[in-house]
ZAMARGU-4260 file (C-alpha; in steps of 0.2 Angstrom, whole numbers, plus 5000, padded with zeros to 4 digits):
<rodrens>
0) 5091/4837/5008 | 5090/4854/5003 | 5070/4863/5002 | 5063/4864/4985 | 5062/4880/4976
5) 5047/4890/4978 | 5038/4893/4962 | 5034/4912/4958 | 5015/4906/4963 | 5019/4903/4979
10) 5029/4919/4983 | 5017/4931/4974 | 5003/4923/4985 | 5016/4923/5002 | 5018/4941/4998
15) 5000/4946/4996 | 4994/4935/5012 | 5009/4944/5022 | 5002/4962/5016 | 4987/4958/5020
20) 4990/4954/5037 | 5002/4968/5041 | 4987/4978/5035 | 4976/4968/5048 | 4989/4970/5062
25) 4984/4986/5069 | 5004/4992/5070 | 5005/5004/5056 | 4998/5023/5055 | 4987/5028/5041
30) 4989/5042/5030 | 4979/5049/5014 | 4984/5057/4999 | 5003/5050/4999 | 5011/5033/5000
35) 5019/5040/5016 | 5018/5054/5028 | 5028/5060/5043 | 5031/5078/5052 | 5049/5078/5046
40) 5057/5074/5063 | 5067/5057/5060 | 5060/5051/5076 | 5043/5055/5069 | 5028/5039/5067
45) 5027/5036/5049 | 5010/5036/5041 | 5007/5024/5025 | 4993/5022/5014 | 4988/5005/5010
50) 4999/5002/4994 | 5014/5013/5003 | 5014/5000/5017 | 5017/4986/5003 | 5031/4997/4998
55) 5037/4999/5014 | 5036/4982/5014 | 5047/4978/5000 | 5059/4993/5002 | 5065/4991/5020
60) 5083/5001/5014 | 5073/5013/5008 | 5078/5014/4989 | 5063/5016/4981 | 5051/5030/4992
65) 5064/5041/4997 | 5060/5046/5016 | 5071/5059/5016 | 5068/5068/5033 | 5084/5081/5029
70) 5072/5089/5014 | 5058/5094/5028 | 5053/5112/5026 | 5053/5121/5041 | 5041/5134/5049
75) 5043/5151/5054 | 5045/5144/5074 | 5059/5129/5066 | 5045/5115/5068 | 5047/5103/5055
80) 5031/5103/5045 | 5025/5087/5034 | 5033/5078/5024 | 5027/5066/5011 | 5031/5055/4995
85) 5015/5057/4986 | 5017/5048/4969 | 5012/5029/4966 | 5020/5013/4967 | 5034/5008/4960
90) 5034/4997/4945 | 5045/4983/4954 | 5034/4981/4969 | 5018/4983/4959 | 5025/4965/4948
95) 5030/4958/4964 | 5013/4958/4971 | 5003/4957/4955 | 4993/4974/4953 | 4984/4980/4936
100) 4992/4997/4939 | 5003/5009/4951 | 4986/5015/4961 | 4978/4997/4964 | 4966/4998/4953
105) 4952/4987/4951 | 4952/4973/4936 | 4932/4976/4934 | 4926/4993/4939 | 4909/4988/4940
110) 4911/4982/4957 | 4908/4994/4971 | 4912/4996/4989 | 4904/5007/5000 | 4915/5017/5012
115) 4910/5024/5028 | 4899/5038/5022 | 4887/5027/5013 | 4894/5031/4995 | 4898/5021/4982
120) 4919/5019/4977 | 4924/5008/4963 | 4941/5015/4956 | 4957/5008/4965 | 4965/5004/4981
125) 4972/5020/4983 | 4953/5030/4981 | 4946/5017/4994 | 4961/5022/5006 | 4959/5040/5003
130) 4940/5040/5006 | 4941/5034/5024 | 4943/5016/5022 | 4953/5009/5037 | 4967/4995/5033
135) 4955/4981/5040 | 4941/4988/5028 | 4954/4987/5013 | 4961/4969/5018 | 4945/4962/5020
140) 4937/4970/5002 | 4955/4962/4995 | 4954/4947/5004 | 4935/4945/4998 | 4939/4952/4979
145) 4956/4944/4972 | 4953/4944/4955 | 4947/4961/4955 | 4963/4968/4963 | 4977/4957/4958
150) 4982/4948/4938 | 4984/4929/4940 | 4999/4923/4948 | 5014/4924/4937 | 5015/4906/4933
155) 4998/4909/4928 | 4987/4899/4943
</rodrens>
């Protein structure tokens, strides 16, 4: 007997909860500024931000972020120096997981999270990443805050 359908509840929230894990995972690099980061070599470690790692997520053929490593500029000595996608989130993946907009940002921007300096952040995923906040940090105020960070499910649960 075949496996009944999932409903669009259950693979928004299976999308989110896998996310969140890889955030919590310790296995990807971290960058600011850019969904993605790398010194231009194709062998390179890749950084993400937090929402580029949902991107990356998504997008494992590359389609929509566009690492192109053949664009990198090079230096006077021929070392290849950054490269980045700075931009936001595509509209396809930010449906897929639910966001209010293409920078994470919170439903209710009263709420506040403190990053590591002690000061007060309130605006989106994307400013929490790019103030210091580590992928645990992020996960956990998520994980803690749902309704702030994501619409209802698209069957409306």
């Amino acid at each position: 007997m075949d496996k009944p359908l999932k409903t669009a509840f259950e693979v928004q929230s299976e999308l989110r909860e896998k996310w969140l894990t890889t955030l919590e995972s310790g296995e990807w690099y971290q960058t600011t500024g850019s969904l993605w980061a790398c010194n231009g070599d194709t062998d390179a470690v890749k950084r993400f931000c937090c929402l580029g790692v949902a991107m990356e997520m998504c997008d494992p053929d590359d389609q929509l972020m566009k690492k192109n490593h053949n664009d990198a500029l090079l230096s006077s000595a021929g070392v290849p120096q950054i490269v980045s996608a700075g931009g936001v989130m595509s509209d396809k993946v930010r449906e897929m997981f639910g966001f209010y907009d293409d920078s994470g940002s919170l439903e209710d921007i009263t709420c506040e999270w403190v990053d590591y300096n002690g000061d007060a952040t309130q605006e989106s995923l994307a400013a929490m990443n790019d103030e210091g906040a580590t992928f645990t940090e992020i996960a956990s105020f998520v994980r803690n805050n749902m309704a702030l960070v994501f619409k209802e499910n698209t069957d409306g649960k």
